[in-house]
Every structure is written in C-alpha cells, then in structure tokens.
N, C-alpha and C positions, 0 to 999 in steps of 0.2 A: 528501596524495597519496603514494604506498608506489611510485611508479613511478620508474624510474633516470631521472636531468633531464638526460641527451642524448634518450631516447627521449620524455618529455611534451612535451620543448621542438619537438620534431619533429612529434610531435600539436598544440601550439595552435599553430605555426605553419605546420601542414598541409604540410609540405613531407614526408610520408613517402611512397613509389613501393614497390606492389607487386611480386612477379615477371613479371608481364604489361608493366612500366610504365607502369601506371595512376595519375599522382600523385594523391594523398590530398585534394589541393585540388580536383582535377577530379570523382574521385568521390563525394566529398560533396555536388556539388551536385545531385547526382540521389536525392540523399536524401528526397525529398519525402511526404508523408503519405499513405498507402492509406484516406483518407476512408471509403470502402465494408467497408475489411476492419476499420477502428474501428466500426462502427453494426450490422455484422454480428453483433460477436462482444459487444454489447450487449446485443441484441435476441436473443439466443443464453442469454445471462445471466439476461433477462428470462423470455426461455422456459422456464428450467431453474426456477426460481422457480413462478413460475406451474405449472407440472408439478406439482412438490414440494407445494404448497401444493392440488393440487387430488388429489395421492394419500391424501394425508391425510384432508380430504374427503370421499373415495371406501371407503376403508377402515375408518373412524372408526365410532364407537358400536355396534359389534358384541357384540365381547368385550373385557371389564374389560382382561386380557393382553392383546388387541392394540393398544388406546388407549394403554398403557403402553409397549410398543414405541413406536407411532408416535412418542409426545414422545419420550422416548430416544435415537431416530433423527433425527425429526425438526428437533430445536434446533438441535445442530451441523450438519447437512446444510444448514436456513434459514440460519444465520448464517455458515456458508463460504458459501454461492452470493451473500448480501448485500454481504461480504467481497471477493468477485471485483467484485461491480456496482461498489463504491467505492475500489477499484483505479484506475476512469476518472479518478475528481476529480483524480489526479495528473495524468493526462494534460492534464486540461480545466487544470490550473494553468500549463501548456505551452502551452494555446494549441494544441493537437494534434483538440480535437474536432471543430471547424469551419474552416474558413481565414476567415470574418468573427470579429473577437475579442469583440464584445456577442454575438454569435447561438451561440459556442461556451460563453459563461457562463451564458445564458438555457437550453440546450439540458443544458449538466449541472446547473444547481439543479434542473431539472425533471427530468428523466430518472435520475439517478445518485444527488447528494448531496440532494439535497431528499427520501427516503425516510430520511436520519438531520438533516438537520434543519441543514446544514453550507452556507453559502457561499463556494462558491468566491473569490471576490475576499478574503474574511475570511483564506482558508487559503492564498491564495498565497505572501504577503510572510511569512508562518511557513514554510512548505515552501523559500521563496528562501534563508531563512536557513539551512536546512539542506544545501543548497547551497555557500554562504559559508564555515559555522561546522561543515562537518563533522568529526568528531572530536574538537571542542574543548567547554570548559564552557558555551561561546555558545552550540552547537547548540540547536534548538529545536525538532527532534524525536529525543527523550534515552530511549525505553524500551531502548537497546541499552546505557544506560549501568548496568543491573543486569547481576548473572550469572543464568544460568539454572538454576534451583532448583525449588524445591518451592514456597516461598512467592512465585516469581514466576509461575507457574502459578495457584497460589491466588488472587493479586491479580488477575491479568487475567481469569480468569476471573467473580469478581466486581465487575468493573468499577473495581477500585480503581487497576488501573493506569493505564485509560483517565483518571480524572479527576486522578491526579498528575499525567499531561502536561498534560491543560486546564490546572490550576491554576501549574503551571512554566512553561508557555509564557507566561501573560500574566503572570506572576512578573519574569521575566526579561526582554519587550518594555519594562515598564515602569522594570524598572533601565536597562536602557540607553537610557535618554530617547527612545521612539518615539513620543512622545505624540503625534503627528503620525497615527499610521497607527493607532494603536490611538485615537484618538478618531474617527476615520475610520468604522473596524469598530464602535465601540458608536452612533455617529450613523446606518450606513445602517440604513434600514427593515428591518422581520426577513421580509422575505416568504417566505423561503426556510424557516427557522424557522417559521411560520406554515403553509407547505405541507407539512411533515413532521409538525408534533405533530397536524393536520387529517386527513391521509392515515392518521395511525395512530392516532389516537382512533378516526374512523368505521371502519377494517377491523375494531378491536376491540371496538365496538358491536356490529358486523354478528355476529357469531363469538357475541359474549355472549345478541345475542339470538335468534340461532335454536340456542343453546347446544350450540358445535360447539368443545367442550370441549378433547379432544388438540388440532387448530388451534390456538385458544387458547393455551395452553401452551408448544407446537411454537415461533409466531411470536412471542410476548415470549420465548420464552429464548432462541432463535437472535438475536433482536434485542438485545436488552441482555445475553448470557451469553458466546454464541459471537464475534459478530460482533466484539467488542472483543479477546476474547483472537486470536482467529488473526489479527488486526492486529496485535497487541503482540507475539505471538510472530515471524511473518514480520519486521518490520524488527530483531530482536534478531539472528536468524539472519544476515541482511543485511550489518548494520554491525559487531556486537563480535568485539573480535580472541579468537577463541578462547584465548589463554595468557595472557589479562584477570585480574586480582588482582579476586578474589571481596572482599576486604576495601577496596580500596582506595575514591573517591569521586570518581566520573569527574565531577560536577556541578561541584569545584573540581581536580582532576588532567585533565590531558589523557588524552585516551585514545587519538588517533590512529584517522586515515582508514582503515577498512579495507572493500573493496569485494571482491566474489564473483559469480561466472558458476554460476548454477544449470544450466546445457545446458533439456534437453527433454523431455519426459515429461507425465504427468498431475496429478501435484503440480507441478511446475515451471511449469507453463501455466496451473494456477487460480491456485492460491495464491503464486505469484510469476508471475501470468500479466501484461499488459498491457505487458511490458517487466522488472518484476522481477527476471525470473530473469535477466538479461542487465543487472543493476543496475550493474555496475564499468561496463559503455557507455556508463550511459546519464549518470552522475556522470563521465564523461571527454566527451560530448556530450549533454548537456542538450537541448538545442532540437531534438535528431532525435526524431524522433517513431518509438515501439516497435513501428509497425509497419514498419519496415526494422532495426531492430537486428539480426536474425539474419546480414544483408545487412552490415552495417557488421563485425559479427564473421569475416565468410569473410572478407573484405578483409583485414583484422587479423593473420588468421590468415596472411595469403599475404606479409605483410613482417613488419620485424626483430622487432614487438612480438610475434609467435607463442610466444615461451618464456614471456613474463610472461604471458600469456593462460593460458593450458595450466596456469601455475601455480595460478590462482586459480580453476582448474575445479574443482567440486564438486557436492555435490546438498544439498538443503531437509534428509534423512534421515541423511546424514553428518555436516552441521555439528550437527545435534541432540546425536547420540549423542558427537560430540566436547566437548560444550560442557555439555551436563546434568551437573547436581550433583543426586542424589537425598539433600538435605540438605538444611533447614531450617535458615538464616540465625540 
C-alpha cells in the first residue's frame, strides 16, 4: 500500500470525518449493494451481446467484403462485450451478486462465468490472494508483472498470456502448500466447466450448421482472441507501476502495490466497468460493493485523503501511452 500510514491507519480504523462531519464509520454503513443496478447492467451486457451477435446475422452472406468486415469488427467487439460480462465473477467473488451466498455463486456460474467455463468458488481463494499478495512474487494474479510491449500484445492476444497465469497460479498455490484448497478445486464436480464447453459446442454447431460463417468466426475469435487479451491488458494498466524495469522479474523482485482511479467515461465504465475504474477503492475497501464506489469516492474526496486521490486520477488511454514500449523484448 503507497498510501502515507497516518491517513490508511485512519481508513481501517474508520475514524476519518468529512467536512459535513460525517465520520467514515457511520457512513460506511450505508454502503450497501444496489442489487437492481448489478442485474441491470448484466442484463444490459447481455443485451449488448445478443445485439452484436444478431447484427452479424442480419448482415452476413451478402458480400465476400462485408462478411470480412463483420469478423474484423466483429471479434474484438464479441470479446470486449464478453470481457464486460466477466468483470461480474469479480464481483460474484465478493459476494456482491446476491445477499444469499449459494444463490450469488449459482446465479454467476450460470449467468457470467459459466459462458468461459470458470467457477467462481475455484477463483475466489486465487483472486483473495491477490488481495493479500498484492505487489509482491506471492500475487496470483501476476499479468501486470510484464511491461507492456509488443510481444505482450502478441501473447495476450493469442492466448499465451492467458495460459501463463493458469499455469502460474496453480504453480505457485502449490509451492506454498495449499493442498488443502486446491484439492478442494480439482475434487468439486466441473459443472460449471460442463455448462461452458455445452453452451459453446452447441452455439458452434448451430452457426456450422446452418453455415453462418462470419458468426462463426466473429464468436471463436472474440472468445478465445479478444476476450483474453483486453483481460490481460486491463489488469496490467491497473496494477504496474509505470517506471517498472522492463528487465527486471517481478515473479522473484517485489514490485509494489500500485493502485489507479480511472474517473468516468466509456472506456472507463466497460472496460474498467463494474468497479474497475475506481480499482485503488475498491483494494482500500474490498467488501463494498461497485456499485457505491462512486459514493465512497465523493466522501474521500470531502476529507484529508482528497490529495492522494486527485493523485492517482488518470484514464485507461493515458496509462497506455505512458507505459507502451513499441519494442520487442
């Protein structure tokens, strides 16, 4: 944590009072989940999806050039809007989708992560760690621990990035003797696993056989192309401290906590939507649910922490262009 330890120590012990004197302990407690404005902007998610997937559709088998656009267009557009849907599972690891806690994990295998194949109970105690071990070689969600290049574009794009972290994270659950919670995860049933490779076998049947070709295309490349890279990309943006040693190897150097306020916008609300963009909140209050962050930020803003806020204001399109190396490793 990069924060001065008069002002954290005043956050976890909630004793900080706004200009109104509002203390911090009182108004956290009205922090409470907007249930309706999480299922909204799911269901908003879903719709966007469903659009996408049916303009395609609509457009398709015309002309050779248009079916070429559509995939073109189509991938990255499918695998950002997929991208926004599995923004939730963070949430659902919080305990934020439902206030019952079986009906909030049944509600996202099914709804959210169950279209890539992901149980949430699997990815909590990984994301908790992230929590714990931010900054350090424990973390165990580490894509911020590259610089951002050419060949880290290249990888995430085809999936190579994605599967170092698979293969790092249980790399590393297992050195630090979790045998406990990762026999756990390879013991539960794969039902969740089962409703993802199902749901996308038959949509990819369906496409093959009425041979709806661009579809096709559009949704395995946004699925396996896009959707992993603008993951990898977002949490890189997030976490690594921009003046990061491109040579050095954060998996054994520390690299230190660094946390960013995206503000508001249309990048900032998809691709750091669900809380994201207001990611230093939400790694300073965990268990608030994003949909009050903005709520928790005006507060923030109204006592002494307002300067260190202000500091680590930025956007998605600034850290990029501070942070890209148009170089090959």
């Amino acid at each position: 944590m990069d924060m001065n330890d008069e002002l954290f120590n005043k956050l976890r012990e909630s004793t900080l009072v706004n200009q109104a004197g509002v203390p911090y302990r009182e108004f956290k407690k009205t922090l409470t989940p907007q249930w309706r404005t999480v299922w909204f902007q799911i269901a908003m998610g879903w719709a966007m999806l469903l659009i996408c997937n049916g303009l395609i559709l609509l457009l398709s088998k015309r002309y050779v050039a248009m079916d070429v656009v559509l995939v073109v267009g189509g991938s990255p557009l499918i695998g950002y809007i997929i991208a926004y849907l599995q923004l939730f599972l963070h949430e659902a690891a919080h305990y934020n989708l439902h206030p019952e806690r079986n009906i909030n994990d049944l509600l996202c295998n099914v709804f959210i992560s169950g279209i890539v194949g992901q149980d949430v109970k699997n990815y909590r105690p990984i994301h908790w760690d992230h929590h714990r071990y931010l900054g350090t070689p424990r973390d165990t969600e580490i894509t911020y621990f590259d610089p951002l290049d050419v060949k880290f574009l290249l990888e995430a794009l085809l999936g190579i990035r994605a599967l170092k972290v698979i293969f790092i994270r249980k790399q590393r659950l297992r050195s630090e003797k979790k045998e406990r919670e990762t026999s756990a995860q390879v013991k539960t049933k794969p039902y969740t696993l089962i409703w993802g490779g199902c749901f996308n076998l038959v949509y990819v049947f369906l496409l093959l056989y009425f041979r709806q070709w661009p579809l096709l295309f559009a949704w395995t490349g946004g699925l396996l192309v896009f959707f992993p890279f603008f993951g990898a990309l977002r949490q890189l943006l997030e976490h690594r401290d921009e003046y990061a040693d491109p040579t050095v190897d954060y998996a054994v150097i520390e690299h230190g906590a660094i946390h960013r306020l995206f503000g508001d916008g249309l990048i900032a609300n998809t691709l750091g939507g669900v809380g994201f963009n207001r990611h230093l909140l939400h790694h300073w209050e965990p268990q608030v649910s994003y949909t009050r962050l903005r709520e928790l930020e005006c507060y923030l803003i109204d006592t002494e922490s307002a300067v260190y806020l202000r500091e680590h204001q930025t956007t998605y399109w600034q850290t990029f262009w501070r942070m890209f190396r148009p170089v090959w490793r």
